[in-house]
Structure formats: C-alpha cells, structure tokens
N, C-alpha and C positions, 0 to 999 in steps of 0.2 A: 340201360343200366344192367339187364339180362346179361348181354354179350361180356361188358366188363367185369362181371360177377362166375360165367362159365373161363373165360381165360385166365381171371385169377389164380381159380381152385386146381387148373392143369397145369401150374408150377411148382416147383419143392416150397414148404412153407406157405402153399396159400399166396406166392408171388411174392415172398418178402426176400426172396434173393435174386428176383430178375434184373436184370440190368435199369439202371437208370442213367436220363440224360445227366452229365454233371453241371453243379450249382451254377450259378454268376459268380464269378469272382465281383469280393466285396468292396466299392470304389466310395471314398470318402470327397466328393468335388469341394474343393475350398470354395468359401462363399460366407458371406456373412445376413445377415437380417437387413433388409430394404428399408431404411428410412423414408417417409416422406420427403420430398426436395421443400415443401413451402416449411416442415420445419428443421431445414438446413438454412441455416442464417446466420447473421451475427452475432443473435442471442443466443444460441446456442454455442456460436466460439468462445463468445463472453464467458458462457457458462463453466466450461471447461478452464480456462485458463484462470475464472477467479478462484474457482476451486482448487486445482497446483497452488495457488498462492495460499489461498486458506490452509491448505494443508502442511505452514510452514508452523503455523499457530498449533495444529495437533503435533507436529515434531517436539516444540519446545516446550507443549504442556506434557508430551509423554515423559518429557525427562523429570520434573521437578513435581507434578502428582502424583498423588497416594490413594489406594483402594480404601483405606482406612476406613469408617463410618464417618468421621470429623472433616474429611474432605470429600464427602461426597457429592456438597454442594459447585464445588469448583472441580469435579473430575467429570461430572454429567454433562458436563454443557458440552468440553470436548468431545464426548462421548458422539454425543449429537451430534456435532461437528463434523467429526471424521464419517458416520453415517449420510450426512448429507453428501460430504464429499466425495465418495463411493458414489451414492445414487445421480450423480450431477455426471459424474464418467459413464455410467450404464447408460442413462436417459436425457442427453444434456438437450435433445431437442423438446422436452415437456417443460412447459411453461410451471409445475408444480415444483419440481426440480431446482428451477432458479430461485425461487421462491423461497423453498426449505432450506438450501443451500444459503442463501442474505438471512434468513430468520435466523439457525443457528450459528450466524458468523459473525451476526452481531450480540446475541448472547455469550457467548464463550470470549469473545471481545470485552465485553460491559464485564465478566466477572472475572477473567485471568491474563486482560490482554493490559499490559505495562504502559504508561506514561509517557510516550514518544511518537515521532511524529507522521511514522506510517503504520502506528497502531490505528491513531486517529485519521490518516486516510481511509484504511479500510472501516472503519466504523462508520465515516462519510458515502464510500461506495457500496457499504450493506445497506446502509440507508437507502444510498438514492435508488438501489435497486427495489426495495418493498415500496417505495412512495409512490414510482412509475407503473406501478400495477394498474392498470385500469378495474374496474367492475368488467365482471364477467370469465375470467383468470380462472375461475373454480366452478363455473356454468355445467350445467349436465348437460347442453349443447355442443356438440362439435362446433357447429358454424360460429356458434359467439363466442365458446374458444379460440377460435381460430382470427377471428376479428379483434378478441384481449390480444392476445399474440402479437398483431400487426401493430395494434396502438401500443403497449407495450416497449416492442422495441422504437418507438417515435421519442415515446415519452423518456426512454432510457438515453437514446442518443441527444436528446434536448440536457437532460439531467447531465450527462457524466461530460457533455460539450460545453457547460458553464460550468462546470467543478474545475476541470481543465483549465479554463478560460483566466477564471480565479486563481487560483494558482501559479500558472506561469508571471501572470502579471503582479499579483504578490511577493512571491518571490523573485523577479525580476527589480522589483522596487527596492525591494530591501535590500539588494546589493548596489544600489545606488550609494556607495561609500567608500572612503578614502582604502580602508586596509583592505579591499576585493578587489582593489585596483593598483595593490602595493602588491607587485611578484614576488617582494620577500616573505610575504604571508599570507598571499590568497590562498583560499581555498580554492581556487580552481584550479593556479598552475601546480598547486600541491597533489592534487587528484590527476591532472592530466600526467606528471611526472609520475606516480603511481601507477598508473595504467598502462606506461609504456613499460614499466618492470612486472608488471603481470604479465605481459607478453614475451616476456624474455629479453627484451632488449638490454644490450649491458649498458652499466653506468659511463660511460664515456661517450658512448654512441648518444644517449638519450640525451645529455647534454650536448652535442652536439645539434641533434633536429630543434631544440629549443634555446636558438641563440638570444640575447638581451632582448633585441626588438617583440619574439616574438609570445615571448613571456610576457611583454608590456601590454600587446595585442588580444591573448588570448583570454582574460577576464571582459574585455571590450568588447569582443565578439559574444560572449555567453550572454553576459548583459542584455544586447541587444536582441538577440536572437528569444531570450524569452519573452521579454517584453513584445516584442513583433508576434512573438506565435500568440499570445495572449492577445492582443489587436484584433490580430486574424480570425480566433478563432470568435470572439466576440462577434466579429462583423459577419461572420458565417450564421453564427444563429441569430442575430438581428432580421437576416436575409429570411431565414426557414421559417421562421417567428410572422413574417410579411408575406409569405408564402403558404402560409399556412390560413390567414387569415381569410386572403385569396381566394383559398380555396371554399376554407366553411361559408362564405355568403353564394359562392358561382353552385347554379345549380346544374351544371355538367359533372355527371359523377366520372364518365367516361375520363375526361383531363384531371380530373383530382387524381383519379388511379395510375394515371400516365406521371405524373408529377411527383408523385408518390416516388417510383421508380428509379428516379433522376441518379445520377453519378455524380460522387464524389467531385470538389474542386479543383482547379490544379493548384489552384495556391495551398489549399491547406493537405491536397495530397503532398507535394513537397516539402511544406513544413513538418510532418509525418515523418518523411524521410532525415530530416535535419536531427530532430527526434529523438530517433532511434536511435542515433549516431551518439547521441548526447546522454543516454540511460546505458548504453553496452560501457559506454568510457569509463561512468563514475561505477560500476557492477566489476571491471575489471581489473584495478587493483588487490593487490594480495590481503588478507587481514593482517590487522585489524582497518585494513584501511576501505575494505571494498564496502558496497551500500547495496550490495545486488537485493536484500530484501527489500527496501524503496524500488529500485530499478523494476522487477519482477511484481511489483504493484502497479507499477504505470501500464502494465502491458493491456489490462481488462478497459481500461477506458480509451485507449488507443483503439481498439478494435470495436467499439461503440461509439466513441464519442466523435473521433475523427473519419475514418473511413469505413462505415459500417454497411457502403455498400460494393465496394469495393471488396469487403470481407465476403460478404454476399455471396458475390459472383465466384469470387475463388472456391468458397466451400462448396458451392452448388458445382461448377466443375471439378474438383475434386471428388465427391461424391458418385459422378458420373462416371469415374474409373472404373476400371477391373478390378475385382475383390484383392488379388493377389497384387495390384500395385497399392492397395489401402495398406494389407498385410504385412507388407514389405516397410512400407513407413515406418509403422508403429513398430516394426521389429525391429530396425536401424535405428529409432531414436531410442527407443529404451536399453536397447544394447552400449548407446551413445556415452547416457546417461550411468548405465551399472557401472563401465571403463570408468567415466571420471569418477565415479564415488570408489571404483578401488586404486585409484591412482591416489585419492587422496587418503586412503588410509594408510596409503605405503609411502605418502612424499610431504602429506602437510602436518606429519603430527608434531612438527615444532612453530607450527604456526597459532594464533593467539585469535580465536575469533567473539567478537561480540557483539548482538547476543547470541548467544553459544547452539545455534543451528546446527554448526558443524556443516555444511552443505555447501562452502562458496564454491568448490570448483563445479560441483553439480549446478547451483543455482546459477554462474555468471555463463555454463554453458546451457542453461536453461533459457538464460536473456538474451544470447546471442544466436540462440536456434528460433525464439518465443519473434524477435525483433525483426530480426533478420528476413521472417514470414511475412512482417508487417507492411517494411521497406518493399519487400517485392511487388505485395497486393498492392502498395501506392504507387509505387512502379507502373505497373499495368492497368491499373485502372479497372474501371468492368468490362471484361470481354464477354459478360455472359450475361443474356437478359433476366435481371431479377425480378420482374415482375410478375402478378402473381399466375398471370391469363396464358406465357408461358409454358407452366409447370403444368398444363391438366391435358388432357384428352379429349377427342372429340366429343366423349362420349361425357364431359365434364368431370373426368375422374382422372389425377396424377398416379405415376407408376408407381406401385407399392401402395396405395394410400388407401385408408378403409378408414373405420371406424374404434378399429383398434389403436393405443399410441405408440406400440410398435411396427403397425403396418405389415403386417407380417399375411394376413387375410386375404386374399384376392380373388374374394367373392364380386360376382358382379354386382352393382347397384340396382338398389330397389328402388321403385316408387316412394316418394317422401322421404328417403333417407338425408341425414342431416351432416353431412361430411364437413370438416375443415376445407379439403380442397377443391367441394363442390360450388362454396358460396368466393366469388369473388369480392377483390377489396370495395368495389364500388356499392355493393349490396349492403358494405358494414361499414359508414362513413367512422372514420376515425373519433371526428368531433359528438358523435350520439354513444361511445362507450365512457366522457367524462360527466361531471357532476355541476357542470360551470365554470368560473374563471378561479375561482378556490382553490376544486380541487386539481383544475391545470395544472396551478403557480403551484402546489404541495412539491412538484417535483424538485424544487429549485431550492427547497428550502437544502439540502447539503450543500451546494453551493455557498447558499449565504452563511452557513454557517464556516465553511472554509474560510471566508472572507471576513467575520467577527473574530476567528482564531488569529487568523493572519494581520488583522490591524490590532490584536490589542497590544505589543508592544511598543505602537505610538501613542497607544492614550495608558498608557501606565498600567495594564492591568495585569498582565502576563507577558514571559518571556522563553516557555518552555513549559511543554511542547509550542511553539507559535508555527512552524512552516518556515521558519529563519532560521533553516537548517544549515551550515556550511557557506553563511553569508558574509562571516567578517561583520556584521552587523551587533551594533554598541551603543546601545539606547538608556545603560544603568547609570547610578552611580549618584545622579543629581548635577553633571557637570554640562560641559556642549556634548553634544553627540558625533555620531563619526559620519554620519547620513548628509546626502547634499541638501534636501529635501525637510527634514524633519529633523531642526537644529538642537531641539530640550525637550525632555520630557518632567517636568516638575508639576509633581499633583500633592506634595506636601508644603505649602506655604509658610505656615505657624512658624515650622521646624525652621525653614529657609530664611528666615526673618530671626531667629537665636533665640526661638520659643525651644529652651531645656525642658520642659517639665516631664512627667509620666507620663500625662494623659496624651499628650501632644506625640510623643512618639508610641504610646501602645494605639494611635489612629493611624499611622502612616505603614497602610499598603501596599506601595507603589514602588517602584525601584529605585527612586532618586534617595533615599535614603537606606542605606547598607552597614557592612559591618565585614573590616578586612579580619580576618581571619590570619593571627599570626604563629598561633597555636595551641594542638586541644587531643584530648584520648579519646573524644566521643567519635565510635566508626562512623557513624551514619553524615557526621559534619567531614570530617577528614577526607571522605571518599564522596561528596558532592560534585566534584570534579575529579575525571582524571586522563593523567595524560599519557596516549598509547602508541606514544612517539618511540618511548624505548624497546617495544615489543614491535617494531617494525622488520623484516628478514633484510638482511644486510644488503641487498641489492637495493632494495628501494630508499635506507638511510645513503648509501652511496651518491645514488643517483641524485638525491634532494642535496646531499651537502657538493656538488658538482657542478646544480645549477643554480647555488646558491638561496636555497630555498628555507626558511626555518623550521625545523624538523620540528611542530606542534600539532598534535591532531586530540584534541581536549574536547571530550563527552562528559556529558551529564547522565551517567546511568541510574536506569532507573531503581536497580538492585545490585548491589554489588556484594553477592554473599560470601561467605567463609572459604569456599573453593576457589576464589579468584584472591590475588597480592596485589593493593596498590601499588603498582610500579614506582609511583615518584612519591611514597611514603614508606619505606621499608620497614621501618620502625615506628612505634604507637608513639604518637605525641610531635611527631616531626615532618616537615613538607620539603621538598624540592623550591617552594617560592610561596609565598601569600596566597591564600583563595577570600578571594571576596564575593561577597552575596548580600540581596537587599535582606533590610533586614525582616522581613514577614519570611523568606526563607529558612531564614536564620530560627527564627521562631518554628517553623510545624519541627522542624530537626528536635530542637533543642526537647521543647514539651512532648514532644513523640515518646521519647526515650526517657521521661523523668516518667509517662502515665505507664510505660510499657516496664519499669521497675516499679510501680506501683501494682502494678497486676500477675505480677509472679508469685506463684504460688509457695515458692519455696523462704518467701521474706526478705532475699538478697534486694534490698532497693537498689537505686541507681546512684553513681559516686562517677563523677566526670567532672572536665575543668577548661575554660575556654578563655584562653590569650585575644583579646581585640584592640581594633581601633574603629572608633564611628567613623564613616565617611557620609562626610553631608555637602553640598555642592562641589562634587566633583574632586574635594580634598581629601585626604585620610589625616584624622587630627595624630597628633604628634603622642599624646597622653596614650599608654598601654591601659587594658584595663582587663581583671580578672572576674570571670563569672566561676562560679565552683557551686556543684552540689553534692552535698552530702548525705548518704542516706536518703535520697529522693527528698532530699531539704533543700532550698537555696539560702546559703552563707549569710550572714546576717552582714556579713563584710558587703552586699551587695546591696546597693541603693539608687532611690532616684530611676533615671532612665533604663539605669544596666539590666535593672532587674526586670524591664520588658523581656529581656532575650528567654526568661520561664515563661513569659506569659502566652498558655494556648489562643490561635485564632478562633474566631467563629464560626461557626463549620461550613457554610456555606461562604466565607469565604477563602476557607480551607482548599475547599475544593476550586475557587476561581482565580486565587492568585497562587501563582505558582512560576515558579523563577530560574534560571541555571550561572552560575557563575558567571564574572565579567574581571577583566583588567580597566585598571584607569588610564595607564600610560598608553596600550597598543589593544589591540581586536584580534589576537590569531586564528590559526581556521580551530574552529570547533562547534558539535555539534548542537 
C-alpha cells in the first residue's frame, strides 16, 4: 500500500490525471429468468390461455362500467380480474396463480357476466378449476407444493375430460333433428358457408365447393363426429379412472410414477385434431356471424382435458430453447396480433359485432394460432420425456430450480432442504393429497352440472342458456317436437286437457305453453329475439342466397341496449314476422318492466301494450288478444288467464326457468 501511496503523490493531482485502462464496454446478453421445467406443464399452458380468454370479460366490462360509487360493487370484481390475469402471464407456472386467476373469474362472472352460453362454460371451467385443487396448494412446503401441483393437474385433466365428454355428447344429441339436417336451414351449412366468406372466398366459388350432396352431408358428419368424440373421450377417462385405481392398491410406487407419465392416445389425439378443425370453422366467419368467443373457450380444456401431455412435452421443449428463439415468438405473435386489431380498425368498421368485443379479427386469429398449436402437439405426440425423474440432476436438483417460485437462485442444495424438484412423484402418491372418494367425485361436479343444463330442455325446464346453441333444436310450444329421440315435451296437463282457469295457467312453467307475440311497444319483449341476418357483409348474404341457404341467424340477447336498432323492428310497435315465447318468459319480461316503472323515482309509471295469441298444443288459437298497462296498472279490460301475462314468478324460479324464442311451423339456425 506504501508503494501505491509514493507513485500516487509523484503525478499531477495526486494521480487523478494518470492514464487509465479503458471501461468494458457495456453488454446487455438477451436472456430471460429460468423457470423450473417440473413447473413447465399443462397447467401452466392452461393457465395462460384461460386467462387470454378471461381477459375478453375485462374488454367488455371496461366498456359498460362506471368508477361511480354506485357501481363499485360490479367494477371490483373486474378489477380483480384483470389483476389476476396480469399475474397468470407473469407467473403462469405457480400453482397460486391459477388459482386466483378461477377465483376472480368466477366472481366477475357471478356478478357482470350475461346469460349465455359460454358465459356459463366459463363459470363451469372456473369451477372445475378451484374444485381440482388438491390440499396442500397453499402448503409452506415446497415438496407438497409440488406434489398439489402434480395431483392437481390429474384432478384437472379428469375434470375438464368429463366436461368435454358432456358436452360434445350433449350437443351432439340435440342436433339429432329434422331442421340440422334440412340444408335450407341448418346451422351448420349456414356457418360452414360463413366461413368460407371469412376467408375471402367469393360467392360463386363458395357455392361451387358446396354442391347439393354435400350440403346434405355436411350436418351428417358434424353430428357424428361430436357424438364419436364424446364416446371417446368418455371411454378415455373410464380407462384412467381403471388406471388409476390400479395404481392406488399396487404398492409399486416405481410403476405408479412410470404410468403417471404415459402419452396421450391416438384416438383421442386425432379426434383433437378433428377438433380444432371444427372451433377455427365456426370463429371464422365474419360478424355478426362468427362465435370465436365460444371457439377461444374451448382452447383451455383442450390443452388439459385432451392432450395434456402431449402439451407437456411441447412446453418443456420449448422451454429448452435459446432465450432469443423464446423472444422472437412472442415478438412475432404480438406484432401478429397488433396488425390484425389495426386492420380491423381500418377494414371492419361497417361490421356489426355481438357482443360487442370488438375483437373478431384478433380473436379468430387468436384461435387459429391458439388451435393450430394444439393440432401440432397432437400431431407429434410426446417427443420429450415428461416425467418427473427426467427433469433433476444427479445431484437431485433440476436446472434453474431452488426454492424460490421464480427459480431465479442457484445456490447449491443444503442438507434438508425441501425443493419441489427434489421430491419425486413416487415419494408424493397422488391418492394421499385427497380427502376420500368425496372429495375425488368434488371435481366432477361441473361436468354434472353441464349435463343438468344441457338436459333441461327435455324435461321442460329451460331452454336458454341450455348448450342447444346453433342446433336447430325445438322442443317449445306444447306440440311434437323436431328431435328424433325426444318426440313432446308437455309438463302442463290441466291446461292440455282445456283447464282455462288463472290458477292453471299462473302454474305452468314449462314451455309447452306460450304466447305468439303479434304485437307490442315494450323494448325489452320486442327485442327477445333478433334477427342478424340483415347485418350480415354482402359477400356472405350472397354466398347463403347461392347456395340456397335461409339467410336467419336469430339470437336471444342477453341485453340489447339503446346503442344497438333492432334490425327486423325499425319502428316501436312493429316486427318483421311473430315472436313467440313460453309463456313464464313472457311473464319475467312483462312484470320486469311494470316493477321497474314502479321504482322510478321521477313518478313516470310504466304504459306498454301487448297483441297475443295463446299457444297451447302446438296451435296458436285464432282469438287476438290485448294486454295493456297503464300507469303501472293493468286494464281492467284484462281478465281471466290474460292477466297471468303481469303476474311476476317466484324468484327462484325466476332464476330456473328461463327460455328464448321458438317457431311453430320450422327451427332456423339461432342461438
């Protein structure tokens, strides 16, 4: 220190002007944070992709909430929402993550999510996702973190493989009828002709690749094909279910862990692929025709439910890349994505979307990138071992893996330390993180609930939301039905037998008794149906009227407010044709709107007037007949049965029967 203290003091300033070597230039190496590979998984593609779709529910509550005080109770939950969905993209490999992400996705669902039928998928998929949690999810252990995790995604892939299962086969049933197999107005050849004018094809051409035959063919094939994958995919988890069982009596932990591991089927990696094919077609027509929010909900159980190990192996090679081939992805699809959202600000602003996301060309190239990943990983199968013995090191430690959930640490292991990827699956039998056969079966319950939604249009109880989306399926009215399978639905007898009275029809909740609707000023009746056939872009009313198609595409929205024109009501008090509805429909409408001028503060009651005809076995009687309120009064002109049409339901089954428009003569496609 002398010597460096004498050489100092023999330079100008003390050595502050001597020469020095120059700096490092300053190198930024691209590289990103090392995940653990055990938690690179399905659950965690899962995670990511339910959250893109959750995040279609903050798009559309951002447009219609208010900061106000008064709506704080319904702007929070979003609020939550969108935080979760943030944190599900930072951290999708933590199991808290997924977690918070189905918590707030089923609250913001439960308190601003609409009436429809993949509001109520996703209410079924937040579900199934918090039921499949095992104990131990929230452990202050790594290792029995890491063993939730493992059971976890079992119990997820069992859940979201009978929700599936349900569904196809549901839906496959309910098009078991004459008009989904009449080309002039299925909904299928109406969407496949759709979808070739989303692609640009022209109207001449598109009729062309769909000659007579194969218009005849092609509801024959959808048919079957759902019902087959619904087969399949049943018989698949019958298998795992026997496989499982297997396992928890052998006391080879060694082959549990091996078995655990297994790949994907071919059959139901193919029907995967079939699939895919089948969610990009109905996403790729133009609005209002396209359904890509349905389509862009199927993708999260696809990647669990069906091939989640197959998803596996992809992510886990993927993972295994160079930072800058990760970098490069995500920079190509979000650039992908910005292009279409400004192509569609510049090309779709005469297009008519509902509900009003505003998103189709982003979201149908969302499903077509989301799907198309899917198809691939079925494609290939696992090329990469997912098991968990694999992933670790001699030393029992995987690359990047610590104790931290970012992995970011890569201290050496200590004695007793308690790692995720130190305990193997065999040390954390799947069957020791449930509660019994309880809380097994807890997972299944969204399934069964799919399954109670989706039958209750044959026992009378509901007809919308049911999962009998785009079926051609016509089960109202009190007449024969349109089904090969399920010929009447009649749960009012009294009536059916020429019991008039009040009482007899203020009991009848079911749909065999109705009420045609021939004319009326109340919005909220008038706009129960409507039809978005006239707001279709000229190439695809072309194409339909080419290949002789009935240009109807008839929704039941859930809201149809002051910023939208009923297309086939231009004027208050007038329809394009009859709307007919049971009549407990007819009922929340009507008392809706007489309690809702009852509660304005300003004194304005409610003054409305409604043109009918009862329909009771499958007739519409001949007799018109006027309902009128005045002053939040009903007409004294009103007697007998009519005056059911004020009388409110009961609230609970307010909330259970609930209904969407029907024709007597034909079924066209609607939602």
């Amino acid at each position: 220190r002398g010597a460096k203290t004498r050489a100092r003091a023999e330079t100008p300033f003390g050595g502050l002007l001597a020469p020095r070597p120059l700096p490092r230039p300053l190198t930024m190496p691209i590289s990103i944070p090392q995940v653990p590979l055990a938690r690179v998984d399905a659950l965690s593609v899962y995670t990511v992709v339910l959250a893109q779709c959750l995040a279609l529910q903050v798009v559309k509550d951002a447009q219609t909430l208010t900061w106000h005080i008064t709506g704080a109770w319904r702007t929070l939950p979003t609020v939550a929402l969108a935080l979760a969905v943030f944190r599900a993209h930072a951290r999708p490999g933590d199991t808290r993550s997924t977690l918070a992400l189905a918590a707030a996705g089923l609250l913001a669902l439960t308190v601003n999510g609409s009436q429809s039928n993949h509001v109520l998928l996703e209410l079924a998929l937040c579900a199934a996702t918090l039921l499949a949690a095992p104990g131990g999810s929230f452990s202050r252990s790594e290792a029995r973190r890491g063993a939730a995790r493992r059971a976890f995604s079992s119990n997820l892939t069992d859940s979201t493989r009978a929700l599936l299962a349900v569904l196809y086969l549901s839906t496959g049933f309910a098009k078991l009828n004459d008009d989904w197999h009449d080309p002039k107005q299925s909904c299928c050849v109406q969407m496949f002709v759709g979808a070739l004018a989303g692609c640009g094809v022209a109207p001449e051409t598109a009729a062309a690749l769909l000659p007579p035959f194969a218009r005849t063919l092609a509801p024959v094939g959808a048919t079957a094909f759902e019902l087959a994958f619904g087969v399949a995919l049943s018989f698949e988890l019958f298998v795992r279910r026997v496989r499982g069982r297997g396992r928890s009596v052998s006391s080879s932990s060694a082959v549990s862990s091996t078995e655990d591991a297994s790949s994907d089927s071919r059959t139901t990696r193919a029907f995967a692929i079939h699939g895919v094919a089948f969610h990009v077609l109905i996403a790729l027509p133009p609005p209002p025709m396209s359904v890509y929010p349905f389509s862009m909900l199927m993708a999260p159980p696809y990647v669990t439910g069906i091939v989640p190990h197959s998803v596996t192996s992809a992510a886990r090679a993927f993972a295994r890349c160079q930072d800058e081939v990760k970098i490069a992805a995500v920079i190509f699809l979000t650039t992908l994505l910005a292009h279409q959202h400004e192509m569609a600000r510049s090309k779709d602003e005469g297009l008519f979307e509902y509900p009003a996301y505003f998103a189709w060309r982003v979201g149908a190239t969302w499903t077509v990138a989301a799907f198309g990943a899917v198809a691939y990983v079925a494609g290939r199968g696992v090329v990469f071992d997912v098991s968990d013995e694999s992933l670790t090191r001699p030393n029992g430690r995987e690359p990047g893996d610590d104790s931290s959930p970012a992995g970011l640490d890569e201290r050496e292991p200590k004695a007793g330390d308690d790692t995720e990827a130190s305990v193997s699956l065999s040390s954390a039998p799947l069957s020791t993180l449930t509660r019994g056969g309880f809380a097994r079966g807890v997972k299944y319950l969204p399934a069964f609930f799919v399954f109670v939604v989706s039958a209750a249009p044959y026992f009378g109880t509901r007809t919308y939301p049911a999962f009998a989306m785009f079926s051609n399926l016509r089960v109202e009215g009190g007449g024969e039905t349109n089904h090969w399978v399920v010929r009447s639905v009649r749960v009012s007898g009294s009536i059916l037998s020429g019991d008039d009275s009040y009482d007899a029809y203020a009991r009848a909740y079911g749909p065999d008794v109705a009420v045609r609707v021939e004319a009326t000023d109340l919005p909220s009746l008038r706009d129960a149906q409507i039809n978005l056939a006239p707001l279709f872009p000229d190439a695809v009313t072309r194409s339909l009227r080419l290949t002789d198609v009935t240009p109807e595409f008839l929704i039941a929205p859930p809201g149809w407010g002051p910023r939208y024109e009923n297309p086939e009501a231009a004027n208050v008090g007038s329809r394009a044709r009859p709307l007919t509805l049971p009549l407990a429909e007819v009922r929340r409408r009507v008392s809706a709107a007489m309690a809702e001028g009852e509660a304005r503060k300003d004194g304005d009651k409610a003054s409305f007037f409604v043109k009918f005809r009862w329909v009771v076995g499958g007739v519409a009687e001949a007799r018109v007949t006027e309902f009128r309120v005045k002053n939040g009064e009903v007409a004294r002109s009103v007697k007998g049965r009519d005056a059911v049409l004020g009388a409110p339901l009961p609230w609970w089954r307010a909330i259970v029967h609930r209904y969407r428009a029907f024709d007597l003569d034909a079924s066209p496609c609607r939602h």
